[in-house]
VOZA-731210 format. One record per residue (C-alpha): residue in one letter; x, y, z. Coordinates in steps of 0.001 Angstrom, whole numbers, plus 500000, padded with zeros to 6 digits. Layout:
BEGIN
AXYZ...
! end
This chain:
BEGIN
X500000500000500000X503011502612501062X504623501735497573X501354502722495551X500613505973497691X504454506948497062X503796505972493434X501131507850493417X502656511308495149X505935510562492772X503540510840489905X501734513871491193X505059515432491972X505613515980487989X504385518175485775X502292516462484074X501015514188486543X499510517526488586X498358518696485237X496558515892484520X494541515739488355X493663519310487461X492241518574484563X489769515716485280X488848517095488608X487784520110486597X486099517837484049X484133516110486565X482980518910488536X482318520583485030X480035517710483874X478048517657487713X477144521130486665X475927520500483411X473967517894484979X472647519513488307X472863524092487375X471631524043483442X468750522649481695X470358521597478408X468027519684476688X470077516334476342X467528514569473898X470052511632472823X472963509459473132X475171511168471022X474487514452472984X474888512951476245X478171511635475350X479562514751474004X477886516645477479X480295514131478706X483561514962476623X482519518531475922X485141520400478968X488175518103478053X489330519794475258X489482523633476858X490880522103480355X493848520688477910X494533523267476442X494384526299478853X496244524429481478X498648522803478934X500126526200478827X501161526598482384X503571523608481292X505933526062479720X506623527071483212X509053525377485143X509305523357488727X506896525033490841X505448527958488774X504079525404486605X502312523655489581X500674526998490656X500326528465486913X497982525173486877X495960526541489803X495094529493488773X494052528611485235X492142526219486471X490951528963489299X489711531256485871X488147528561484118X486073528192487535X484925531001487696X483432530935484300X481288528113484845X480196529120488464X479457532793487016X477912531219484285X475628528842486840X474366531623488959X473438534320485694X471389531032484462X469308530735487782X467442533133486939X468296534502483204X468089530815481489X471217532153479676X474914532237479191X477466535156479814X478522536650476708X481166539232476130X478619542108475847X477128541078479072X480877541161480564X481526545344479372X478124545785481058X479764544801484508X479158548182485646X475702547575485949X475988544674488755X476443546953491367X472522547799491146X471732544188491343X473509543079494231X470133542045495237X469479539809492621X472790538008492247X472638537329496107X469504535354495817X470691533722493094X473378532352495112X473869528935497340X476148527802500001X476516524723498073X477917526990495543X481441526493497393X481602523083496470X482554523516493003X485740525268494662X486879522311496575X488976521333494114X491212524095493680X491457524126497711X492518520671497292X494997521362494958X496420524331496686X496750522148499643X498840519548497839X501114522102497128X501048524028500113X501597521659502557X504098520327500217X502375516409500028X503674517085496168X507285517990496048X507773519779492457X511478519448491304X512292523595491238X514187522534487975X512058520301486360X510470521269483147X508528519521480124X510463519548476670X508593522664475075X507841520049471964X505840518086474427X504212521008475617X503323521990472302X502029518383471496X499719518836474811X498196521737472955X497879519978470118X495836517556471581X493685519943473199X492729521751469483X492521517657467965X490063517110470520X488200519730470261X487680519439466220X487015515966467109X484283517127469478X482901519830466723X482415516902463955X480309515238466121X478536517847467243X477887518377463204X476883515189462952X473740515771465235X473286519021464982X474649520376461375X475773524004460698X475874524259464285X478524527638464484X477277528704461280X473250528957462222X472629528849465529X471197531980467436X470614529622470969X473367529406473131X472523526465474505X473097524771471405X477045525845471767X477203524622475310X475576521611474555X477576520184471889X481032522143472711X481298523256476465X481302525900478413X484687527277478055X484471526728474065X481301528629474208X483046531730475748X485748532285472941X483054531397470340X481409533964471971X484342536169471968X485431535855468055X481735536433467387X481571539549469245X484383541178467415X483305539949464345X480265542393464992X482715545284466495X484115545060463213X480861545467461120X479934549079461401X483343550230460128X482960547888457081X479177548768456049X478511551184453358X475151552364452243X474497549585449712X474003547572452985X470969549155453588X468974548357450518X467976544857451485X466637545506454533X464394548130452738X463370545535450819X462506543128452999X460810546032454941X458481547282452509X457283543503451093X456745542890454876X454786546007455602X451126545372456588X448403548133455197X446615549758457832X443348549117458874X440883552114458099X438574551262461211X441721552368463439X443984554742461384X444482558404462737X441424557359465256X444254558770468087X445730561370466332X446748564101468319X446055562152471566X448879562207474192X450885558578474621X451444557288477928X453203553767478024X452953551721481386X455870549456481359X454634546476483364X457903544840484644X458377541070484694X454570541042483827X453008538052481987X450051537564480401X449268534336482912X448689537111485940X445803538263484096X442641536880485550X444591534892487909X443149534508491244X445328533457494357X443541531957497719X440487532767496263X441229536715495156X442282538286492182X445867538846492076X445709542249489985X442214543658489908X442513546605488641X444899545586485562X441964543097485015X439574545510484897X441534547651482411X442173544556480073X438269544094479697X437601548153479490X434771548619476475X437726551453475390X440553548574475586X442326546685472605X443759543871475039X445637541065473069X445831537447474159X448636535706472291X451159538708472438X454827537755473556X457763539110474394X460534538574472800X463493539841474836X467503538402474435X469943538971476985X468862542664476868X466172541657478396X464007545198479529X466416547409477101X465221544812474633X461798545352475357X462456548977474600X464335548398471548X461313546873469931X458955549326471590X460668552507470321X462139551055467031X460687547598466006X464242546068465571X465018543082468030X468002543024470380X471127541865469696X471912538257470043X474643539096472442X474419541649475198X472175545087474998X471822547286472325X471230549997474533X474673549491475939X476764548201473083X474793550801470581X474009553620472162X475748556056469693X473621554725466826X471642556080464549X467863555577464684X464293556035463557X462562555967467083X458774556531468096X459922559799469861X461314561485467271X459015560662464572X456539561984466791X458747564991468447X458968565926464392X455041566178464472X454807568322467558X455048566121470678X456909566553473792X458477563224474569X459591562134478075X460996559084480056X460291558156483750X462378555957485698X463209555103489302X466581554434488833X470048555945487553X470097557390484275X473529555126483277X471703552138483909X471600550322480291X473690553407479177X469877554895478865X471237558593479188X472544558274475866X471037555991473697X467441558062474836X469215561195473262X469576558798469892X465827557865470463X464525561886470773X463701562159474012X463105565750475445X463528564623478911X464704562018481151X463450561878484920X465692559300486283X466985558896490111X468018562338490275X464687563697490120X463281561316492886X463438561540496664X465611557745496927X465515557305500234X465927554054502110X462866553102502955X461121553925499099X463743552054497224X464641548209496629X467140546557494324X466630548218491332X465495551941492369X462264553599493735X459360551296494556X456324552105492291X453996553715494763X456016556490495491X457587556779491826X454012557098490460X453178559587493428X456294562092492204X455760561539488598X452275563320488944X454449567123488959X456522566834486240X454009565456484438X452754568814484463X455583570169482665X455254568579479951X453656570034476342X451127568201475343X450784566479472955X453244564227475022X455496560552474648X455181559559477715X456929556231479133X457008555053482781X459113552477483717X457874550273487047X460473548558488727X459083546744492317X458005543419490217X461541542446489450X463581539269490614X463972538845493432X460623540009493852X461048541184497794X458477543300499547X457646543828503435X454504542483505558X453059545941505566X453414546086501322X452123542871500658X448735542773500503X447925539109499345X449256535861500900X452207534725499126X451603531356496578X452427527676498210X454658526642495852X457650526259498371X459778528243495441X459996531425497147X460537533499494147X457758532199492655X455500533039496080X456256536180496484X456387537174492240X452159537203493018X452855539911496193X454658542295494137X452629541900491228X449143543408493670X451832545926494322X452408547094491351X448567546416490290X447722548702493454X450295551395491920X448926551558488509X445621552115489773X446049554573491601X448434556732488854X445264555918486647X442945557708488645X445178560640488859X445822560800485295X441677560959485451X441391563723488038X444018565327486064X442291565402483236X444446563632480820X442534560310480819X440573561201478065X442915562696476012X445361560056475998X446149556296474386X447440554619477625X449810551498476737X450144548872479090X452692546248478361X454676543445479741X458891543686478774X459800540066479355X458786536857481907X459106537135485386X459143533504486203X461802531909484513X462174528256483380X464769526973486104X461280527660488248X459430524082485777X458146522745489178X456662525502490987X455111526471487350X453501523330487023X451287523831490476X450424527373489317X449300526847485820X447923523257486429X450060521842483534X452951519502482828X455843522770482362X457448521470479750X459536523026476818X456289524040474775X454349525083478082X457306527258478382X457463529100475567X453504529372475835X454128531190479037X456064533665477323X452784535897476529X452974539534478151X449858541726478495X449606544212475529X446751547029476119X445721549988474231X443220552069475490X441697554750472920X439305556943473890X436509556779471676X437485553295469887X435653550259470421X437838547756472568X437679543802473176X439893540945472832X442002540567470004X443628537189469312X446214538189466779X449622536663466779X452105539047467602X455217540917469555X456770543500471159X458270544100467380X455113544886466252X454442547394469179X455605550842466857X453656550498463711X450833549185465929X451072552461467454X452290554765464672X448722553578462324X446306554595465352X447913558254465507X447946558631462026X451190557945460944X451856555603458038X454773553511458565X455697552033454875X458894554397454910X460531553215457871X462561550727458618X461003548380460934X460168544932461327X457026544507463174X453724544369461810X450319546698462644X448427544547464648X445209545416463833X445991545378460213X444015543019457824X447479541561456502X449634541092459413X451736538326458779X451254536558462565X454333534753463037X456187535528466635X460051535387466097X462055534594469373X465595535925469604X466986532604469471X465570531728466295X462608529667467556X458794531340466700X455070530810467213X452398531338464356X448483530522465227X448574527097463482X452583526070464817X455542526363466693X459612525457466516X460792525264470259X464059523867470487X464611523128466795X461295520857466888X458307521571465433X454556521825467360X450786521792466871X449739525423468214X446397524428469342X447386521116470678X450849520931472284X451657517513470304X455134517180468352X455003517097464735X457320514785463134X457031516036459896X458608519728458332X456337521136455781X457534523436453112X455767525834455019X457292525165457988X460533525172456294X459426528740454886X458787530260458004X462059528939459833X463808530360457442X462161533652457317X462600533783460994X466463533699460870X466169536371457656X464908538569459461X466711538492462891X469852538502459997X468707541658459036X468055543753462646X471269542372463350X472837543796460253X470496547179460712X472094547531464639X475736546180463936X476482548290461154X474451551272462391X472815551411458529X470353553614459269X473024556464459020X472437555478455031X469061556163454878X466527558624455848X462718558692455647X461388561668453239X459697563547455704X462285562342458633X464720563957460162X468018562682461722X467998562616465368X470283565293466612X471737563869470008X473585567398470605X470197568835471245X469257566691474224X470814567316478127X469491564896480791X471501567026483430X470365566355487303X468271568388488388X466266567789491972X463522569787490422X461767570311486856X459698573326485844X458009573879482883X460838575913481725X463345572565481752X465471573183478425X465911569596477609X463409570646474374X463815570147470358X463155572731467834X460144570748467129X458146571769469794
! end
């Protein structure tokens, strides 16, 4: 026994025999993530066994290199490669609790916003979580307490090293012609992440990630205006007439958008021990002055509510990597408030929180906003504010004066912030009994959501008493889920359904309300999405949209094309769905075995046209091309400076009004 434990520590004591614990401790405790932190989908042999294989390749070759060291540095070059590649996957583990995504490069320059969701990232986090560091304690005790005795002089031939590498890229090519054979033109079309991590691992995922992202760094500088002409193309054989019932029937009217945060459309209706979670959002859904759609989804990327705002302002989808707002904020653009600002509307936003967050305070000056009320203009004290800013009673309350200041006709969007992840509220707040569900997120996501329906009722009634009820389309609208699906079980008890893949992406329906004074209301069962939110819009004031560049579709339009594109390239049209690369009966839920032409048609439509708002926002082409009548956005114009207070005689003003 004392001769194979020497063996052992003899072996150990080398180079390569420390390297190669590192590496399949790191493998293992790699794979027991993929298995325990992220729902992958693993649908077959093939993809189970290349789950298994997937973290060899990167843990070869990234610690190979500390083998160019010698004697000790090597040992503890090891360590802290291996440390690196740790943290990846365990920063990777807790942004998928609750995001159901991967960290890409974009995500990592928006660092700066963490601080404002220390919140968040706490709850997302387990003691447990320190067990997928044991390994490097381990391995800095073998070293430290010197059970491994590195020769100071030793060193690996650097041909030997350079064969280690070797081995690392061979395996990983081996592991990417698999991959093709299950899944083909995997890095060529894929916009789901979890495809990448899937088939090549974690740590392949992130320099994928990487070369992809300056790929797209590159693509402005390279565009020209020639770029431009297929997306107007596209654009104007997509765009849908609009209906003569509800064109111009709001022109003139002021616009007051109610962003609903982590809102969806399941809350509507829903009654909790016996109550109605949100009353008075019911109520408004089912007012005879109400347009209230049923199968409306968000479609949100890792942007998530700067996504929602991306389609809402411009009808072009995120990015498929990071936020627009904060990766193209110096853009051009062909936004809702300065088409309107050029037709004699003030335009403001309203926000509880910092005006840096998602870089708003400069891509709203791209957009045409007048004004910005962010944090500044708030009183933030302690007891009014939660993770993410000021809590929506009070934020409503102090919106009601600078209201006032504005010209109408106004823009007007207010952006709610107490329904958010982690979803916390006090005794005294809550009014309803949290859900049963034992997933405490998921309990107390129905307490802040009365909150918030208690908020919005009451800012309605003022904007009644104030007189602007009348004289105003109010927008209610959901930006993206609240319950994500890392949360299948609790799900399953609140919706009374099996929460499966295609349950999921049913669940991805936000509310979508339009209330116009004087136009007939009711339920609408259109297919659509936030993309289709402007020209929706744009029609009932009286604006036509066939110049523009945008991808959504009027709603209440006689041709709208009802197909849903998700951000990862799966959609939803009335009769089917593609979730996960597999095809489904709308009405039913049941698989369908067999791709159509039509099917086929639509798939690849989808990807066309996510092609092209990724094209539109990467190479900023809408420098190339204005709309007769339009004029460029000058950001120059617009100062969001801090003020405390706001008069009517705040400069932040265009020409146009």
């Amino acid at each position: 026994m004392k001769d194979w434990k020497d063996k052992v520590l003899r072996f150990l004591s080398k180079n390569y025999g420390f390297f190669i614990l590192a590496v399949i401790l790191f493998w293992l405790k790699t794979y027991i993530a993929y298995q325990t932190e992220f729902n992958l989908g693993i649908e077959n042999a093939m993809q189970q066994f290349l789950l298994l294989i997937n973290p060899l390749s990167s843990a070869v070759f990234f610690m190979g290199l500390a083998l160019f060291a010698k004697g000790r540095r090597s040992f503890v070059w090891i360590i802290i490669i291996d440390l690196l590649l740790t943290i990846v996957l365990f920063a990777n583990m807790v942004y998928y609790r609750f995001f159901s995504d991967f960290i890409t490069l974009p995500n990592i320059k928006e660092a700066s916003s963490l601080g404002e969701q220390s919140g968040s990232i706490g709850a997302l986090m387990n003691w447990t979580d320190a067990l997928y560091f044991l390994d490097i304690i381990f391995l800095i005790g073998l070293l430290v307490f010197r059970v491994v005795k590195p020769n100071k002089e030793a060193r690996i031939r650097a041909r030997k090293t350079v064969g280690v590498l070797t081995l690392g890229v061979a395996m990983f090519f081996a592991n990417l012609g698999l991959a093709e054979i299950d899944r083909p033109e995997l890095l060529t079309r894929t916009f789901d992440r979890t495809y990448i991590v899937k088939y090549l691992g974690m740590t392949n995922f992130q320099l994928y990630d990487a070369v992809k992202s300056t790929q797209n760094s590159t693509q402005r500088a390279l565009a020209d205006s020639s770029d431009v002409n297929e997306v107007l193309n596209y654009t104007k054989s997509n765009y849908a007439q609009p209906n003569p019932e509800y064109f111009g029937k709001a022109k003139g009217k002021n616009v007051i958008y109610l962003h609903l945060e982590s809102f969806q459309q399941f809350l509507i209706g829903y009654k909790l021990h016996g109550e109605e979670v949100t009353p008075f959002i019911n109520s408004f859904f089912k007012d005879k002055n109400t347009i209230s759609f049923t199968n409306f989804f968000h479609q949100t990327g890792q942007g998530k509510t700067s996504d929602a705002e991306m389609m809402l302002e411009n009808s072009l989808f995120g990015l498929p990597q990071g936020s627009a707002f904060s990766t193209k904020g110096k853009n051009t653009y062909q936004s809702a408030p300065a088409i309107l600002g050029q037709q004699g509307y003030d335009s403001a936003v309203f926000h509880g929180n910092y005006k840096s967050f998602w870089n708003r305070d400069e891509i709203y000056k791209q957009f045409g906003y007048n004004h910005f009320f962010d944090a500044s203009y708030y009183d933030m004290n302690e007891k009014d504010v939660s993770n993410y800013g000021l809590k929506d009673k009070p934020f409503f309350q102090e919106s009601e004066k600078y209201i006032e200041t504005l010209k109408q006709p106004f823009y007007a969007k207010f952006i709610t912030l107490t329904n958010h992840f982690p979803y916390p509220i006090t005794p005294e707040e809550a009014t309803i009994a949290p859900a049963e569900t034992g997933d405490s997120s998921v309990d107390s996501y129905f307490q802040t959501a009365r909150y918030l329906d208690e908020s919005v009722k009451s800012f309605v009634q003022y904007l009644k008493d104030a007189g602007l009820y009348e004289n105003s389309v109010i927008v209610m609208y959901g930006d993206h889920y609240g319950i994500s699906d890392n949360h299948a079980q609790a799900m399953t008890k609140i919706l009374g359904t099996d929460y499966d893949a295609y349950q999921n992406a049913q669940a991805q329906r936000v509310p979508f309300m339009l209330h116009v004074p004087g136009v007939k209301g009711g339920v609408n069962e259109t297919y659509g999405g936030e993309i289709d939110m402007l020209p929706t819009l744009l029609h009932l004031l009286g604006t036509d949209t066939k110049n523009y560049v945008q991808l959504g579709n009027d709603l209440l339009s006689k041709d709208v094309k009802q197909v849903v594109p998700f951000r990862n390239g799966d959609f939803i049209t009335p009769a089917y769905s593609m979730i996960g690369g597999k095809f489904y009966n709308q009405k039913t839920g049941e698989e369908i075995t067999t791709e159509t032409d039509a099917m086929k048609a639509t798939k690849d439509n989808v990807a066309k046209e996510l092609e092209l708002s990724d094209e539109v926002l990467q190479g900023d082409l809408l420098r190339f091309y204005t709309p007769e009548g339009f004029k460029k956005t000058d950001p120059s114009k617009y100062n969001y400076n801090n003020k405390n207070k706001a008069t009517s005689t705040d400069s932040n003003s265009t020409e146009s009004n």
